[in-house]
C-alpha positions as CSV (number, residue, x, y, z in Angstrom):
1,X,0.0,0.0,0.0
2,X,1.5,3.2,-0.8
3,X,1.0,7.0,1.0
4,X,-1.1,9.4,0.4
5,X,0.3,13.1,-1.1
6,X,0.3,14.3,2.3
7,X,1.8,11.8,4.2
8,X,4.5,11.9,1.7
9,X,4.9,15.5,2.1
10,X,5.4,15.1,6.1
11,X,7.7,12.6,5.9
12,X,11.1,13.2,6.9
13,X,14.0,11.4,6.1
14,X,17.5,12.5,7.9
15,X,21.3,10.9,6.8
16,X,24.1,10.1,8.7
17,X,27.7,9.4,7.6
18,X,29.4,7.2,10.1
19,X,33.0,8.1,10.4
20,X,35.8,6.5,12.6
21,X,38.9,7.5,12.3
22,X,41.0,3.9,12.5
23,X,41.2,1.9,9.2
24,X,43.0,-1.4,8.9
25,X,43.9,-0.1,5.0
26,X,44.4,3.8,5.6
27,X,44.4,5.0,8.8
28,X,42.2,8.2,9.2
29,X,40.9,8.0,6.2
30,X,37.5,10.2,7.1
31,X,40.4,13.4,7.3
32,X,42.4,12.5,4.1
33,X,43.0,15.1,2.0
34,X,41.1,15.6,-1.1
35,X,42.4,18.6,-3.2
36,X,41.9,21.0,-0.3
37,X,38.4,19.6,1.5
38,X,39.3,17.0,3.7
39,X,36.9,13.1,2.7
40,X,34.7,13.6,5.3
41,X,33.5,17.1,4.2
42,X,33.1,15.7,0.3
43,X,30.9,13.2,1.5
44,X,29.3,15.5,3.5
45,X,28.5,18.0,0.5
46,X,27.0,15.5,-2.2
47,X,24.8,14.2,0.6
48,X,22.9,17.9,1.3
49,X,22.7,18.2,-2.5
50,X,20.4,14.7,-2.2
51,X,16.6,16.3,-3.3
52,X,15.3,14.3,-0.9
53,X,17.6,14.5,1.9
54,X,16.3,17.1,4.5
55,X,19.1,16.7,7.1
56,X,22.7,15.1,7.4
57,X,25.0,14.6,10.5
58,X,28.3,12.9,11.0
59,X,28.3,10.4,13.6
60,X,32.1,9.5,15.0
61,X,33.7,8.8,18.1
62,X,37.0,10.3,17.2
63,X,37.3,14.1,18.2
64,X,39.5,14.5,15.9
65,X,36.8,14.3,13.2
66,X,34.1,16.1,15.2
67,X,36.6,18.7,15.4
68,X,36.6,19.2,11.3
69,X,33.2,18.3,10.9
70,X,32.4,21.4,13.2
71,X,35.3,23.6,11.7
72,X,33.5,23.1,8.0
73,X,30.0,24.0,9.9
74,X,28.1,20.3,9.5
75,X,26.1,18.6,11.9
76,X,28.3,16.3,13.9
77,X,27.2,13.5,16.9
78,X,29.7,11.5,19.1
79,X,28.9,8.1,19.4
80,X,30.1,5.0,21.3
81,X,33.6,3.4,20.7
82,X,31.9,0.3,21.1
83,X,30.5,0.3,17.6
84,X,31.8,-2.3,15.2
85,X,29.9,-1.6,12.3
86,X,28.4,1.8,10.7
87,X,25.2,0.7,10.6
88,X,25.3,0.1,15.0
89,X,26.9,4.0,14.9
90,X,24.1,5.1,13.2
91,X,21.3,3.2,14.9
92,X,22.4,5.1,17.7
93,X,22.3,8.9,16.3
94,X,19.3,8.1,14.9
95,X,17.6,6.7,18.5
96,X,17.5,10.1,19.2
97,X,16.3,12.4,15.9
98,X,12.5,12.5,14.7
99,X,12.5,11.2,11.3
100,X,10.7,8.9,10.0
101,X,13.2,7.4,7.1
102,X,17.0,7.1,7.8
103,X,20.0,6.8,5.1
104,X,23.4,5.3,5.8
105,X,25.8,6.9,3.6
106,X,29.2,5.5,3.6
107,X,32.1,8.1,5.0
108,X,34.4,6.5,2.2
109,X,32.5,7.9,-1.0
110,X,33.3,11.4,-1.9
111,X,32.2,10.7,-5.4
112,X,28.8,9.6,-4.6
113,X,26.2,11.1,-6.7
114,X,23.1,12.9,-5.1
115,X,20.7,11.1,-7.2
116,X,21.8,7.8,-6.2
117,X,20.5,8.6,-2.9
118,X,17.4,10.1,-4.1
119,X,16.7,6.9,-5.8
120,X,17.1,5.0,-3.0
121,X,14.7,6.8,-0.8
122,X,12.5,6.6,-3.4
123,X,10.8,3.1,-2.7
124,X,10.5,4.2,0.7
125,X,8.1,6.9,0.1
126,X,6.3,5.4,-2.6
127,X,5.5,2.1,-0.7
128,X,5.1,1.8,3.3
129,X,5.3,-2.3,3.3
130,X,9.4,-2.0,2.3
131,X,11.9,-1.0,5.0
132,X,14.6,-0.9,3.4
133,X,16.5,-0.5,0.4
134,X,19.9,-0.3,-1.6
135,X,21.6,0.4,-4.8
136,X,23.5,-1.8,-7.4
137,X,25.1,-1.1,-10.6
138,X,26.0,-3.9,-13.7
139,X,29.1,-4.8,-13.6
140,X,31.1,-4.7,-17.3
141,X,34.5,-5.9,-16.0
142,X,35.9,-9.0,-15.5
143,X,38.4,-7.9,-12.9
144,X,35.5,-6.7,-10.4
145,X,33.2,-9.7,-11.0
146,X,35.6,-11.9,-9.3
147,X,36.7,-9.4,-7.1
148,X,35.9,-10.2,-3.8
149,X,36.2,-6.7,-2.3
150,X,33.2,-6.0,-5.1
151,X,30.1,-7.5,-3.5
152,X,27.5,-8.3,-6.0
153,X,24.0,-9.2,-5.5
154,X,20.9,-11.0,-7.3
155,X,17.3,-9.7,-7.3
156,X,14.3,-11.0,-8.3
157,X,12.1,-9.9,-11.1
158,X,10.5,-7.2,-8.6
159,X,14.1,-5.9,-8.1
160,X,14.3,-7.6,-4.5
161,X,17.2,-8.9,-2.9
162,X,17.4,-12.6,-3.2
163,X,21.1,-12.9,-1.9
164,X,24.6,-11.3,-1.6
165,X,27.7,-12.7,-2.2
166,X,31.5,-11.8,-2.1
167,X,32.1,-14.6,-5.1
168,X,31.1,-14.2,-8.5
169,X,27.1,-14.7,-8.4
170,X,25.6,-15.4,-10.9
171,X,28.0,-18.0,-11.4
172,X,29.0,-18.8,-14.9
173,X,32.4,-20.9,-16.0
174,X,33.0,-18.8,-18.8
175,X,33.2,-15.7,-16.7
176,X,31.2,-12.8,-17.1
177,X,30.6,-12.5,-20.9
178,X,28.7,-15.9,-19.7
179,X,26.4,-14.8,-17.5
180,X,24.3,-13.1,-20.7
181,X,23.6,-9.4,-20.9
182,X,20.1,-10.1,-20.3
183,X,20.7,-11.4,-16.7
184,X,23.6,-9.1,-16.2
185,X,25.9,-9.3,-13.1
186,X,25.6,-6.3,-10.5
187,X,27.5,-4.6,-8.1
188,X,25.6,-3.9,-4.6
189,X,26.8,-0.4,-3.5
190,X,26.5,-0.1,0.1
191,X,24.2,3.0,0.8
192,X,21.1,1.9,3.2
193,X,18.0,3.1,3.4
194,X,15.8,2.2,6.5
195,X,12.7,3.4,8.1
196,X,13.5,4.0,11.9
197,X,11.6,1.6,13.3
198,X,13.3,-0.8,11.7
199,X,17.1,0.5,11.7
200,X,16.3,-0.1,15.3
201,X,15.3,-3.6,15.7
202,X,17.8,-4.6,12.9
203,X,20.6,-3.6,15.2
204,X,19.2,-5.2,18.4
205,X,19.2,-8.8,15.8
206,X,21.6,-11.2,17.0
207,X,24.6,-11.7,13.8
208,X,23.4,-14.6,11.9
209,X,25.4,-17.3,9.7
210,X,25.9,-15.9,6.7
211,X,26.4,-12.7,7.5
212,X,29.2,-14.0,9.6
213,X,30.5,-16.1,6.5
214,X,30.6,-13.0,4.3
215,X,31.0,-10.6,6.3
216,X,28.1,-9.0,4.9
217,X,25.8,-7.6,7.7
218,X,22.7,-7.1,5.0
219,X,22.7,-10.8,4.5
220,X,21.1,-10.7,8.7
221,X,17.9,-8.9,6.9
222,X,17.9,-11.4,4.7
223,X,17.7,-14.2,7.1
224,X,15.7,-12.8,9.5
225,X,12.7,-12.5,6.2
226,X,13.4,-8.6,5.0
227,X,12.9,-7.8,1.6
228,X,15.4,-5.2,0.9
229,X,14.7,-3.2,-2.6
230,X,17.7,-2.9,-4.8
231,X,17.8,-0.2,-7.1
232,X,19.8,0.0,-10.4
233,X,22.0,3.2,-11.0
234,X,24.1,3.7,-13.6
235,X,26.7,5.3,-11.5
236,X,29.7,3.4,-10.3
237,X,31.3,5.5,-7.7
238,X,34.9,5.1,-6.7
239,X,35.1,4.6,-2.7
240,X,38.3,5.0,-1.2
241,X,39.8,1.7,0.9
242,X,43.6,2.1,0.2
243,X,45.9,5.1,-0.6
244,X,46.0,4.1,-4.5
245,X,41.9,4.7,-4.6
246,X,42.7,7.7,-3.0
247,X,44.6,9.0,-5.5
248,X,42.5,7.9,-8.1
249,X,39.4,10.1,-6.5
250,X,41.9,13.0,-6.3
251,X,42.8,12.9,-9.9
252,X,39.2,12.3,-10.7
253,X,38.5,15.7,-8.7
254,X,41.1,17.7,-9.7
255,X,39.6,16.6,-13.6
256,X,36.4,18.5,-12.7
């Protein structure tokens, strides 16, 4: 069942950017340098350009980020230290903020495009039975469909999430020029969309197998009976794990 124009109208969605500042890969990463604006203040800007967006925050537990989050005038929260996911820190800012729709935008995608986040508040608004929903993109590469740092994902044929994977899914011995253009293999790109309500409960579920397996904490929806919605963008944003990306998104900035 979907809303009515007012109720659609009232709704309020608010986004958080969950930032820590240690990184296995590239330590303080959230206050690297990006051709004079430091990640976390990139990020930061493409997320109030979102249409839909009508508030975003930070939420760390490093000062050292509150710190530049204030000194660039954004909305900044300390959270617990205790956290080890994003999606924990931000179930926590958000206990505390009226809204009734809440995005998770990663802290490591200064290239991520405004309308991708639209899109993926769009389900959300248009139909109350879904709580939450993501993005993916096809994948045209060979190198990223067996790339295990490149999680893909399969839907069904109402663009639900049927499962994620770090291995190649759908699986084809010939690679990806076997899968078929028609099925296409896709990238999942990790922004969330949740209504509150249920960003809450999901982080008070206990870690379930697969997730643990994958290390993919979207897989606990799964298991638990969630349909997530997957939306298809064409954009394939570059997010920053190791100094090489890095670069790359400085070059790819400094071309603009």
């Amino acid at each position: 069942m979907g809303f009515g124009f007012d109720i659609l109208c009232s709704m309020k969605v608010v986004a958080f950017i969950p930032a820590r500042y240690g990184s296995s890969r590239l330590e303080g990463k959230p206050l690297a340098d990006i051709c004079g604006k430091t990640m976390v203040e990139r990020v930061y800007e493409r997320a109030t350009a979102a249409r839909l967006v009508d508030g975003v925050t930070v939420a760390t537990d490093d000062k050292r980020i509150f710190e530049a989050v204030t000194a660039f005038g954004g909305s900044v929260v300390m959270t617990s230290t205790a956290h080890t996911s994003g999606t924990d820190r931000v179930g926590e800012a958000a206990r505390s903020i009226e809204a009734d729709i809440v995005v998770n935008i990663q802290g490591d995608e200064p290239l991520i495009e405004p309308d991708m986040i639209d899109a993926a508040i769009e389900p959300l608004i248009a139909d109350s039975s879904i709580e939450l929903a993501t993005l993916k993109t096809r994948i045209t590469e060979e190198c990223e469909y067996v790339n295990p740092n490149a999680v893909k994902v399969v839907t069904d044929r109402e663009g639900f999430a049927l499962y994620f994977s770090r291995s190649p899914i759908p699986y084809s011995g010939s690679g990806l020029e076997g899968v078929g253009h028609e099925t296409g293999v896709y990238k999942h790109i990790g922004l969330y969309v949740y209504r509150k309500e249920f960003l809450l409960r999901f982080t008070e579920m206990a870690p379930t197998g697969y997730e643990r397996a994958e290390r993919l904490e979207q897989l606990r929806a799964l298991e638990n009976g969630v349909r997530i919605k997957v939306v298809e963008t064409e954009h394939n944003p570059l997010a920053v794990d190791t100094a090489e990306d890095l670069e790359r998104v400085r070059a790819v900035i400094e071309a603009l």
